[in-house]
C-alpha positions as CSV (number, residue, x, y, z in Angstrom):
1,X,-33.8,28.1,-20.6
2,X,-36.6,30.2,-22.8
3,X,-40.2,29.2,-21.1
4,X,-43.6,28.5,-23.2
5,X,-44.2,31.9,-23.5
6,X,-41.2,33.3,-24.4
7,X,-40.4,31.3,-27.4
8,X,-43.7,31.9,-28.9
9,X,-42.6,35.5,-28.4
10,X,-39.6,34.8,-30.2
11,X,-41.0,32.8,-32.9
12,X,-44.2,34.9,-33.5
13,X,-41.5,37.4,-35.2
14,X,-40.6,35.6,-37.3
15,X,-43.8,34.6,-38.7
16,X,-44.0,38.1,-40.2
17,X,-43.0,37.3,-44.3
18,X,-40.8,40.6,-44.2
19,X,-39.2,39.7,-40.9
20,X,-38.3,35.6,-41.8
21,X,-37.0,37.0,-44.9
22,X,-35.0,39.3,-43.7
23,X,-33.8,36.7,-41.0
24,X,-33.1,33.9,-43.9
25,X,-31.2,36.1,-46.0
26,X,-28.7,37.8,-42.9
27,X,-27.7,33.8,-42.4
28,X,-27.9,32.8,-45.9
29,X,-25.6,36.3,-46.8
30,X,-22.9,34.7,-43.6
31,X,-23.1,31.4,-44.4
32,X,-22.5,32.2,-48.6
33,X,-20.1,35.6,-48.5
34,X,-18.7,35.9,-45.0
35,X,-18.1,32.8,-43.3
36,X,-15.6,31.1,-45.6
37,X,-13.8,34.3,-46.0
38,X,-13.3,35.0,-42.5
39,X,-12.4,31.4,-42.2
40,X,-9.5,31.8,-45.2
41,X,-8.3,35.1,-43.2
42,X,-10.1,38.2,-44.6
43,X,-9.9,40.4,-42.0
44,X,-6.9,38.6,-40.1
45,X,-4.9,42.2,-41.1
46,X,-7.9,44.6,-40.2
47,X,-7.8,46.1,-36.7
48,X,-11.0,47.8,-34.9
49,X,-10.0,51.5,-33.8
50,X,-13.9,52.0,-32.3
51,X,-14.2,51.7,-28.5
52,X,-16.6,48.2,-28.5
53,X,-18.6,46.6,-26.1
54,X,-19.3,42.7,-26.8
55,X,-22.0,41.0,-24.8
56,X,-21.6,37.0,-25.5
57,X,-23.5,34.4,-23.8
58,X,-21.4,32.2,-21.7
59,X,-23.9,29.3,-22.9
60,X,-23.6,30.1,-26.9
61,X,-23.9,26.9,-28.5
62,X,-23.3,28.0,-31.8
63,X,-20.1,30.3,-31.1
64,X,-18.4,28.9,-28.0
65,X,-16.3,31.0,-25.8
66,X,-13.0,29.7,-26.5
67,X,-13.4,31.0,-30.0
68,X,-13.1,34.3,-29.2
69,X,-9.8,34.6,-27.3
70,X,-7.3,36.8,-29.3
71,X,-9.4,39.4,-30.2
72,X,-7.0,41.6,-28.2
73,X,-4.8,42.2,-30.9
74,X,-7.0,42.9,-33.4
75,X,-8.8,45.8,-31.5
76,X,-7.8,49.1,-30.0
77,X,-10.1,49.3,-27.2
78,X,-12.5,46.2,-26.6
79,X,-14.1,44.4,-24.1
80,X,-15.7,41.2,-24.1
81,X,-18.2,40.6,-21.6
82,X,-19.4,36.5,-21.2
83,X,-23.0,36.3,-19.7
84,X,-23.7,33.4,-17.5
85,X,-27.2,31.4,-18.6
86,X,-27.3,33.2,-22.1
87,X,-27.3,31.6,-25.3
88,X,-26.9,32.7,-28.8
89,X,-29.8,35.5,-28.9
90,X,-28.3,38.2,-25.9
91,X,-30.5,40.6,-26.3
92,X,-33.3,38.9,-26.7
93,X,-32.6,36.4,-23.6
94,X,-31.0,39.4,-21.5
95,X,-32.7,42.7,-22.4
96,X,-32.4,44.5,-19.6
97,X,-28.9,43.8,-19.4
98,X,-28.3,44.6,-22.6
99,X,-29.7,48.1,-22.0
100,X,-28.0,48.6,-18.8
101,X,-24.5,47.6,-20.4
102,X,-25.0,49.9,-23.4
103,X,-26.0,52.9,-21.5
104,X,-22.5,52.2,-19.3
105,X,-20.8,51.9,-22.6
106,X,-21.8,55.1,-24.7
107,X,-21.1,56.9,-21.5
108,X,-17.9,56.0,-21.3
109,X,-17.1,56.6,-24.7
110,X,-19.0,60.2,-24.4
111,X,-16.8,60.8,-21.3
112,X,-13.6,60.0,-23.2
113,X,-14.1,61.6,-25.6
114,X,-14.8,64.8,-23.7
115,X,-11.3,64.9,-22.3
C-alpha cells in the first residue's frame, strides 16, 4: 500500500506535459499495436537468447501471476522473480530492490560471459 506521500510523488510526474504524454502514448501504442497482436500470437514463435532478469510483483492487479507461467520455453536463460506486497509499478514501489537485483544480475551475466 503507497502512503499520502508517496503517491503524490508518483503522480507529481506525471503532471509534467512531456512526461503524461509520454506516459499516455506508451499505453495507448500497447493497447492499439501490441496487445491484440500478442493476443493473436505474434511472437508465440520468437525465443529470447539474452540472459533476463524479471522482477513482477506478486500483488500485480493488472498482470496476475498465473499469466506468466510458460515463459520457460520461449527463453534461453530467464528468471522470473515474484515480489511479495508489490503491485504493478516494481521499481517505483521497490527501488532498492530493484537496484540490488540488477547489480546481482549484470554481474552474473559479466561473469559468464568472462568464462
Amino acid at each position: 500500500m503507497w502512503t499520502e506521500r508517496e503517491l503524490d510523488v508518483f503522480a507529481n510526474s506525471l503532471r509534467e506535459p512531456q512526461r503524461a504524454r509520454a506516459s499516455a502514448l506508451y499505453y495507448r501504442t500497447f493497447l492499439l499495436r501490441e496487445l491484440f497482436q500478442t493476443l493473436a500470437g505474434r511472437y508465440r514463435r520468437d525465443r529470447l537468447h539474452t540472459p533476463t532478469l524479471l522482477l513482477f510483483g506478486a500483488d500485480d492487479g493488472v498482470i496476475r501471476p498465473h499469466q506468466l507461467r510458460g515463459y520457460e520455453r520461449h527463453a534461453d536463460d530467464m528468471r522470473l522473480e515474484l515480489i511479495p506486497g508489490v503491485g504493478h509499478f516494481t521499481p517505483e514501489e521497490a527501488p532498492q530492490l530493484v537496484t540490488e537485483r540488477a547489480i546481482e544480475h549484470f554481474e552474473a551475466v559479466a561473469t559468464a560471459a568472462q568464462r
